[in-house]
C-alpha positions in Angstrom: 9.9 37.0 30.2 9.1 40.4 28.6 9.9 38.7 25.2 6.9 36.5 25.9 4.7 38.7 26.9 5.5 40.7 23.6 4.7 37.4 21.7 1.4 36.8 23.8 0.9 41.2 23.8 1.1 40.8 19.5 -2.1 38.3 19.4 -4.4 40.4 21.5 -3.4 43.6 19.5 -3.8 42.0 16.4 -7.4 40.7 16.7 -8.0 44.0 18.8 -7.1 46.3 15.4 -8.9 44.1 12.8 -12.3 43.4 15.1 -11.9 45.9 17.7 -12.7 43.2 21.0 -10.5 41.1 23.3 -9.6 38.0 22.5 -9.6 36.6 26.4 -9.3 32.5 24.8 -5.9 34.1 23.8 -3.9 33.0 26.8 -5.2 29.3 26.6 -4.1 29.1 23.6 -0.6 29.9 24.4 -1.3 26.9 27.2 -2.3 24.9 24.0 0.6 25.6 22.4 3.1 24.5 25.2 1.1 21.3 25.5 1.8 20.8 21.9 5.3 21.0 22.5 5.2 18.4 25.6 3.2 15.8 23.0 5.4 16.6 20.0 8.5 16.1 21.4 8.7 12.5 21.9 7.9 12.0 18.2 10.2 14.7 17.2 13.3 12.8 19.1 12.4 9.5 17.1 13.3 11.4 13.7 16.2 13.4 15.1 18.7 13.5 18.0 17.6 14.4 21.2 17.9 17.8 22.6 18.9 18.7 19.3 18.5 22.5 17.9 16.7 21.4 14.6 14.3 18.8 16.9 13.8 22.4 19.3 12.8 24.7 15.6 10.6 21.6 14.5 9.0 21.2 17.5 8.8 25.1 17.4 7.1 24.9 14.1 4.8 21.9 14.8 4.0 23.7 17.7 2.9 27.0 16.2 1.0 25.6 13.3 -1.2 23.4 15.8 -1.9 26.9 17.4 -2.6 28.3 13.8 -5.3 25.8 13.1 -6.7 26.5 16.8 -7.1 29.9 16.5 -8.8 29.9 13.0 -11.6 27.0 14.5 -11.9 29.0 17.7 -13.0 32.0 15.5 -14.8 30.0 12.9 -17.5 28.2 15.5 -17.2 30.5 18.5 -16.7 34.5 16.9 -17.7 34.4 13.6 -21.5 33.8 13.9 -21.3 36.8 16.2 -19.5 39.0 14.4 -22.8 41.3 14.0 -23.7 41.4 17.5 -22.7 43.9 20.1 -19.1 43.4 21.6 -20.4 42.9 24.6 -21.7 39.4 23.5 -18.4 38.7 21.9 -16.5 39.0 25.1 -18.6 37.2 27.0 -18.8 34.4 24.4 -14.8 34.6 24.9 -14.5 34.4 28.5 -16.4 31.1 27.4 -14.3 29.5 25.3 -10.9 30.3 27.6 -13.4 28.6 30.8 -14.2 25.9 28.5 -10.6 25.1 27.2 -9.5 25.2 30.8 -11.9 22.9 32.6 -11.5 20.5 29.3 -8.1 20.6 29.7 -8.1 19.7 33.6 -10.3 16.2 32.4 -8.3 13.3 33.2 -9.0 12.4 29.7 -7.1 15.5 28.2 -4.2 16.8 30.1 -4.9 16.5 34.2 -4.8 19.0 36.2 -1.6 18.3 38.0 1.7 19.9 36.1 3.6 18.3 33.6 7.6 18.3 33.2 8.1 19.8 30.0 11.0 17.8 28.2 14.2 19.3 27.1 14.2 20.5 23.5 17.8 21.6 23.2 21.1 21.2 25.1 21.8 23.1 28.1 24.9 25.8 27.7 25.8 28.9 29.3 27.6 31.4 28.1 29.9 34.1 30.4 30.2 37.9 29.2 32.7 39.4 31.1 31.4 37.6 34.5 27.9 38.1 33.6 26.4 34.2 33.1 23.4 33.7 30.6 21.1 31.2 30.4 21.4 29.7 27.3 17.4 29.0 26.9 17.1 32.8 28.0 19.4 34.1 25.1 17.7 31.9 22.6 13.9 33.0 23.9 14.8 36.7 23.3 16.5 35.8 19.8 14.0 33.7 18.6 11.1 36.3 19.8 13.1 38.8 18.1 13.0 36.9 14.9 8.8 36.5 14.6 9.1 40.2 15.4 10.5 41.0 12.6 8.8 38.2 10.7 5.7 39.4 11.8 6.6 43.3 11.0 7.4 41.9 7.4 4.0 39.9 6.6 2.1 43.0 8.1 3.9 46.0 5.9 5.3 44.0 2.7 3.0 41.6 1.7 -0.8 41.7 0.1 -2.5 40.1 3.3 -0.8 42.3 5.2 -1.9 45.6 3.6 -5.3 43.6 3.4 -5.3 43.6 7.4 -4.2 46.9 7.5 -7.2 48.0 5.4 -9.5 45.8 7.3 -8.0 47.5 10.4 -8.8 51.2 8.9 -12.3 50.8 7.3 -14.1 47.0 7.3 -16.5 48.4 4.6 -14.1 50.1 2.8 -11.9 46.9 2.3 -14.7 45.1 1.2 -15.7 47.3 -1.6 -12.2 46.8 -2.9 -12.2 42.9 -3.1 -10.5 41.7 0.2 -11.9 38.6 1.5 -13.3 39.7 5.4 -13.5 36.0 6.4 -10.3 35.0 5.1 -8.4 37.8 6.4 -9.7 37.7 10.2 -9.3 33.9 10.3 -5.7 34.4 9.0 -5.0 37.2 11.6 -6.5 35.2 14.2 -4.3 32.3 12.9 -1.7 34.3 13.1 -1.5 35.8 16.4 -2.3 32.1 17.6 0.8 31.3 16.1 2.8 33.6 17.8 1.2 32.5 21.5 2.2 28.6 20.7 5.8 29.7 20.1 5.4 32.0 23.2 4.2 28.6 25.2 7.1 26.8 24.1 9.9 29.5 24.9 7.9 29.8 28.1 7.9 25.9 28.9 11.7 25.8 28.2 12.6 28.3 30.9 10.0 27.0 33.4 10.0 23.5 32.6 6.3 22.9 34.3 3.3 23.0 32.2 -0.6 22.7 33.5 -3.9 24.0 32.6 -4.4 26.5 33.9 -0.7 28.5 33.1 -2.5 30.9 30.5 -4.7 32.3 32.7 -2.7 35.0 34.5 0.3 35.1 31.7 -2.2 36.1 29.5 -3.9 38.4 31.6 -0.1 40.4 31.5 0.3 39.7 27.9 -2.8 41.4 27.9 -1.9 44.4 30.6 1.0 44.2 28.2 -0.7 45.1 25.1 -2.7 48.0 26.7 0.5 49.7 28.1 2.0 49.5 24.4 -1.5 50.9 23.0 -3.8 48.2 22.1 -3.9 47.7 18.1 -0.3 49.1 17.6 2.1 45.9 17.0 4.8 48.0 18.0 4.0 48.9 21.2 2.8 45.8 22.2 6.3 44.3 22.1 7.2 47.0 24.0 4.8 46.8 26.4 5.8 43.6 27.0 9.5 44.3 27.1 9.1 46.9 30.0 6.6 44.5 32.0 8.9 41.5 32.3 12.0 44.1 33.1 9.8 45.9 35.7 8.6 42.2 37.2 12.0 40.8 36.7 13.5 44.0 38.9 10.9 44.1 41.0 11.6 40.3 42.1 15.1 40.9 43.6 14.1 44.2 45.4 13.5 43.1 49.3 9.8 44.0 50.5 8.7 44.0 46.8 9.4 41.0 45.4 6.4 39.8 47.1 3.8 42.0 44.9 5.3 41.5 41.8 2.3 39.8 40.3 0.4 42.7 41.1 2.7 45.0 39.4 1.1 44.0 35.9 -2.7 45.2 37.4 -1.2 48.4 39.0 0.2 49.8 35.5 -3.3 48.9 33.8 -4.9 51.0 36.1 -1.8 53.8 36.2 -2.6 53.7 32.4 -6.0 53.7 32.1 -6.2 56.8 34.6 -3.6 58.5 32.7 -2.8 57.7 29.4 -5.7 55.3 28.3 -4.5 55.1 24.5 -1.1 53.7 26.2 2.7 54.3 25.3 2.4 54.3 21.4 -1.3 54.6 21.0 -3.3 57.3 19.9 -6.0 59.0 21.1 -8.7 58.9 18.6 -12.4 60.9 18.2 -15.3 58.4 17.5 -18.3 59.8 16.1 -21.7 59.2 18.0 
């Protein structure tokens, strides 16, 4: 669980250091992406065997590229014409698009608003370490999100979009003035961190195996507690910031008396860290000139 939130935690940071607002559509689109999954799958098992583990990384892929394209319209018809207005007309345009994308989803016509059996993307196994028993979906979630980790640490530090974002990031004007495209680069990190949230939708569906509409709503609100515990804008600590929230949720579920409130757990540490340590774990506290 806390590898999800680390993939869900990456897309709010992400569009949080290049634009400097909150991204609150971000959670539907990880919905989006698990729905892709549910549709794709069919398809995918007519080309290859089912519950195969090249049909799961295709649908994987299919999936995350659907979310790509997503993200780059949602910022191209909903943010981009705002871009110059106060933030506080950007988040409330976003709030918009996540109610929008929810209620359009619950049509009849789109998805229903009753849950949906995700189908099974690859064959069930266990595996037994010294009488501890794992899961083998759970194992290859954690691998998997530890892979586009380290994809995603790569494309940020090594490659020429990546230091572009990172300039964007530091100084917007700046960045222009030295010949990187503004558009191109916040629809591609918007793109990206969509990407990221589909494959979060599909690990997430493969563990849960029930999909509906409205499943993005509070998983992205603790992706997003998630990313503010790590220190919104820092990649790193947004994976761990999700990391510690689904170990703390995952204890607090098999303590007696507590289990009950583990959903609240999520809300408690955003306010714990917004009395306390506001710039989060690996944040830093910054002076902004008035």
């Amino acid at each position: 669980m806390g590898a999800i939130y680390a993939l869900i935690a990456l897309g709010y940071t992400m569009v949080y250091g290049v634009l400097r607002f909150i991204n609150f559509a971000h959670g539907d689109v990880f919905m989006l992406g698990a729905f892709a999954g549910y549709f794709l799958s069919p398809a995918v098992n007519k080309l290859l065997p089912a519950q195969s583990y090249v049909g799961g990384a295709l649908v994987l892929v299919l999936a995350m590229s659907a979310c790509a394209v997503i993200g780059m319209v949602i910022e191209y018809l909903a943010y981009r014409p705002l871009r110059s207005r106060p933030k506080l007309t950007v988040l409330i345009t976003a709030i918009s698009v996540s109610l929008f994308i929810e209620y359009t989803c619950q049509n009849d016509h789109v998805f229903g608003a009753a849950p949906h059996a995700f189908p099974k993307l690859i064959p069930y196994t266990t595996w037994n370490f010294a009488g501890l028993v794992l899961d083998g979906n759970q194992v290859i979630v954690f691998v998997t999100s530890a892979l586009l980790l380290v994809a995603l640490r790569f494309i940020v530090q090594k490659t020429r979009v990546g230091m572009a974002m990172r300039a964007l990031s530091f100084n917007e004007q700046a960045a222009a003035l030295m010949g990187v495209n503004i558009n191109s680069i916040i629809s591609f990190t918007f793109g990206l961190g969509s990407a990221l949230a589909g494959a979060g939708g599909i690990l997430f569906a493969m563990n849960y195996a029930s999909i509906d509409p409205l499943m993005g709503v509070q998983t992205g609100l603790k992706a997003f507690v998630a990313a503010v515990l790590g220190g919104i804008g820092n990649l790193a600590g947004a994976a761990l910031g999700g990391l510690i929230l689904g170990l703390l949720e995952t204890f607090a579920g098999g303590i007696p008396g507590v289990s009950n409130y583990r959903d609240g757990i999520a809300f408690a540490i955003l306010i714990l860290i917004l009395l306390f340590k506001p710039a989060g774990l690996l944040g830093k506290s910054t002076v902004e000139k008035v």
